[in-house]
C-alpha positions in Angstrom: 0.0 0.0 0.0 1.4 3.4 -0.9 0.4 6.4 0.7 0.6 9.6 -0.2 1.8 12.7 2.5 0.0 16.6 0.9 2.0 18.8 2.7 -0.6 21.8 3.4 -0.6 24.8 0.9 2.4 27.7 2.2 0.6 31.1 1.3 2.8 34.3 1.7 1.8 36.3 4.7 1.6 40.3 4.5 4.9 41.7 4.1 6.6 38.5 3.6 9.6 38.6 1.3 11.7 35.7 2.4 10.1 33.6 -0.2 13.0 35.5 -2.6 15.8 33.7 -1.0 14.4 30.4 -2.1 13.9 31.5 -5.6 16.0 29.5 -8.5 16.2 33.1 -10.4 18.6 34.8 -7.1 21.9 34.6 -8.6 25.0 33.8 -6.3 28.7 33.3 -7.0 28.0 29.5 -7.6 24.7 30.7 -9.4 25.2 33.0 -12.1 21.5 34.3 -13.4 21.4 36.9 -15.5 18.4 38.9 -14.6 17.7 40.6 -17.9 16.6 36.9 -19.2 13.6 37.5 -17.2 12.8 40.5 -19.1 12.6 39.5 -23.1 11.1 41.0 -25.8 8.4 39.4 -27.2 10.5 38.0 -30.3 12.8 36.3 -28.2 11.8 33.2 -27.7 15.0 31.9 -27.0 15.8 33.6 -23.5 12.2 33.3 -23.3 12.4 29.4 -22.8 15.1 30.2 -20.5 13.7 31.9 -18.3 10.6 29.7 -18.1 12.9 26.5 -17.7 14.5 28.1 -14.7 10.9 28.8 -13.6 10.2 25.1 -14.0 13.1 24.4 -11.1 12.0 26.6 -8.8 10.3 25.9 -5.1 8.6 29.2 -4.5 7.1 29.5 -8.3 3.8 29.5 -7.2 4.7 32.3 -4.4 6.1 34.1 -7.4 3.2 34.1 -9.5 0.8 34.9 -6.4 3.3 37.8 -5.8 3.1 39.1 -9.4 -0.3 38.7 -9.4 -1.3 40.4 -6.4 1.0 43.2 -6.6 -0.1 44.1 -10.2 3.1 43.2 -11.5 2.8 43.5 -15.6 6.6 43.1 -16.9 8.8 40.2 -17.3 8.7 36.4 -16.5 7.0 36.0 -13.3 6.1 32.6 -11.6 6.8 30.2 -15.1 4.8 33.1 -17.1 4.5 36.0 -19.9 3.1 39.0 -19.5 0.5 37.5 -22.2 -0.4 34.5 -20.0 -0.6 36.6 -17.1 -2.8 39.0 -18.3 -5.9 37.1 -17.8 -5.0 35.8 -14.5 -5.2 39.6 -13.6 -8.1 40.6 -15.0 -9.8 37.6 -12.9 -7.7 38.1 -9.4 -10.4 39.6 -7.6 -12.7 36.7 -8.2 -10.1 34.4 -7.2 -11.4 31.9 -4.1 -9.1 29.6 -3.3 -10.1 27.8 0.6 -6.5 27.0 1.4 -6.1 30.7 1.9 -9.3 30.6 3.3 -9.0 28.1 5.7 -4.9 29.8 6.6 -6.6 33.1 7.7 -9.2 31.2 10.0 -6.3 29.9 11.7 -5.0 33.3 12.4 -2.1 33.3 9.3 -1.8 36.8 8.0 -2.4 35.9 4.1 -3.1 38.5 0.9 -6.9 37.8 0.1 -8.8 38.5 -2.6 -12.4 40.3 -2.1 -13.9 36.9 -2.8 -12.0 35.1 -0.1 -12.4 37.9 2.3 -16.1 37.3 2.0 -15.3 33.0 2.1 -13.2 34.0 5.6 -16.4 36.3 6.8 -18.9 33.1 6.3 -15.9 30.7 7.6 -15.6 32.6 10.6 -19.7 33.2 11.8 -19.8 29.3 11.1 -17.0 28.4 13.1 -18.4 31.0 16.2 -15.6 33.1 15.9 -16.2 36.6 18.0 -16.3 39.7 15.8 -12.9 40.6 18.0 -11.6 37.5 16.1 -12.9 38.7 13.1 -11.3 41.6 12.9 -7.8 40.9 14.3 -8.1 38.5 10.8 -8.9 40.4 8.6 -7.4 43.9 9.8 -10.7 45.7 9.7 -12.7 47.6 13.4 -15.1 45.6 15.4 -17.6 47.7 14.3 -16.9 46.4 10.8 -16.4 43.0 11.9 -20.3 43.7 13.6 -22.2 44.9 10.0 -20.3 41.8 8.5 -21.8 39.3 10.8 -24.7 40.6 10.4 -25.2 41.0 6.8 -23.9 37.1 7.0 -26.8 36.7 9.3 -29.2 38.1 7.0 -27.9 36.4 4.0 -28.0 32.9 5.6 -31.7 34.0 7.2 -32.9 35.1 3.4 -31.7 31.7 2.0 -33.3 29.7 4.1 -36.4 31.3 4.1 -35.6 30.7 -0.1 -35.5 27.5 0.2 -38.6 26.9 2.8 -40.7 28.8 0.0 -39.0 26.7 -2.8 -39.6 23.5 -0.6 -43.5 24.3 0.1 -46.0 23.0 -2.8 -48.5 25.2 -4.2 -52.0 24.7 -2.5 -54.6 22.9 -4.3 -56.5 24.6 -6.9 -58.5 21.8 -8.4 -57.8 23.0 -11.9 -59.8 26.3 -11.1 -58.2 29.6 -11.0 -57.8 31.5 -7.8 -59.4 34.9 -7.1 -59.3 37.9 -5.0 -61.8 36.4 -2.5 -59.9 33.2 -2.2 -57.2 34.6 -0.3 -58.9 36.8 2.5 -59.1 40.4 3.9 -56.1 42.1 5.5 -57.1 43.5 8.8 
């Protein structure tokens, strides 16, 4: 039987630059990178597969890209990518949810978020019973903040079920005849 160790995801908390160190792309005396190959022009594909096989080595890639990403970074090879392949994963980085960052924030790790996932931590968090105190040491925002978003949450889980209690309830019996005004009472 083989069995199979996922080491859980490593996000890059605020601030965090130490990833760098790690990176394949660093030159050192025993490492000589030239860092222009990470910026080609678009005709040149050969330091272009350079740069993207050196990507293709490196540990922290996916920090990389996550970096470019959130920081708006547009130039060079960044994370194993092109400015062209890049530039839809931009466009979309506000909708990104991904629940390992989710889950990281819960657990009190200072992680970059996306306005998606800060709403995933918001519904996490009233599930879980965390206090709005909790709330918003997480996510950096007042306890007064922290309050309306619990209770927007509230609402929204209080309109959803009453949704689904009026999608769940059958229509009442008509006998093939059509209802009228009279059928349904006088408001008092």
């Amino acid at each position: 039987m083989t069995t199979t160790t996922i080491s859980p995801a490593r996000h890059r908390s605020l601030g965090d630059h130490t990833w760098q160190d790690q990176a394949v792309c660093q030159s050192t005396e025993h490492n000589p990178v030239d860092p222009d190959m990470f910026f080609p022009e678009p005709d040149e594909t050969a330091k272009i597969a350079a740069a993207k096989s050196l990507c293709g080595q490196c540990p922290v890639r996916r920090t990389c890209l996550d970096a470019a990403l959130e920081g708006g970074d547009t130039h060079g090879i960044r994370g194993g990518m092109t400015e062209e392949e890049r530039e839809p994963l931009h466009e979309n980085i506000a909708s990104r949810l991904d629940y390992s960052r989710v889950n990281a924030t819960v657990a009190g790790r200072d992680v970059h978020l996306t306005k998606a996932e800060r709403r995933a931590v918001v519904r996490a968090a009233y599930r879980h019973g965390l206090t709005e105190q909790r709330l918003a040491w997480l996510l950096k925002i007042s306890e007064e903040h922290a309050q309306k978003l619990y209770r927007e949450t509230r609402r929204a889980i209080r309109n959803r079920h009453l949704e689904q209690t009026t999608q769940d309830t059958p229509p009442p019996e008509t006998d093939g005849k059509q209802l009228g005004r009279d059928d349904f009472g006088t408001a008092a």
